[in-house]
N, C-alpha and C positions, 0 to 999 in steps of 0.2 A: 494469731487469729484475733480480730477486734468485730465484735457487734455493730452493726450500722452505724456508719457514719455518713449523713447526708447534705454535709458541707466541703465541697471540694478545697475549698480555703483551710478548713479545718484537717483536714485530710494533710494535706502538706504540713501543716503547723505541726500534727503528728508526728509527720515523718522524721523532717527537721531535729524535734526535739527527741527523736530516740537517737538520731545519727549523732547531735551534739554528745548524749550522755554515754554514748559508747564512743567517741575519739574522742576521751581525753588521756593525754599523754601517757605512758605507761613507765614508772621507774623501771631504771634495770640498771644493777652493779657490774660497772667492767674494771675491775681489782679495787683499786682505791679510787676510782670517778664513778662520780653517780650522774647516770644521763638519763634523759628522757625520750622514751622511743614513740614518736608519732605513729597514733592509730586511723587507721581509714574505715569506713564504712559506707557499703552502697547497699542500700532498700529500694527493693521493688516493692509497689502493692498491685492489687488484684481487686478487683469487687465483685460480689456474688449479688446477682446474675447477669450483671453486664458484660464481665469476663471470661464466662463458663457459669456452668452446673453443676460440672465435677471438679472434686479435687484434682483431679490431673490437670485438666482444662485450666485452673485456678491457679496450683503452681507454675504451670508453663507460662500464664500470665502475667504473674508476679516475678518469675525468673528475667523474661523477655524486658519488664520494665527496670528488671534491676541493671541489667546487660546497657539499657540506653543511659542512662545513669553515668557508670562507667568511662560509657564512649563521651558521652557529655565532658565530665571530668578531664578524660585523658588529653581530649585537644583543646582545652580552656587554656 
């Protein structure tokens, strides 16, 4: 949950920068190799009250944009 943000440029730079700092590659030991396992991350947001009033309303929101995200991704 983030306090208003009323720059929609900003808003992405946001998003951006949290998806960057959660896929970064994650060590993992398989016997004697060390590899690095690529992580993915898809963020929906939501804005209250453009998007709902209730929290339900809000995550469904936010689910719904993470979903096109996703589909975005899968056929790029």
């Amino acid at each position: 949950m983030l306090e208003k943000l009323d720059d929609p440029q900003g808003e992405q730079q946001l998003i951006e920068r949290l998806r960057a700092s959660l896929c970064m590659p994650m060590p993992y030991r398989h016997g004697d190799e060390q590899v690095l396992l690529p992580i993915a991350a898809s963020i929906g947001m939501a804005a209250y009250p453009t998007d709902g009033s209730e929290v339900d309303a809000l995550l469904h929101a936010a689910d719904q944009a993470m979903y096109l995200v996703k589909r975005s991704r899968d056929t790029a």
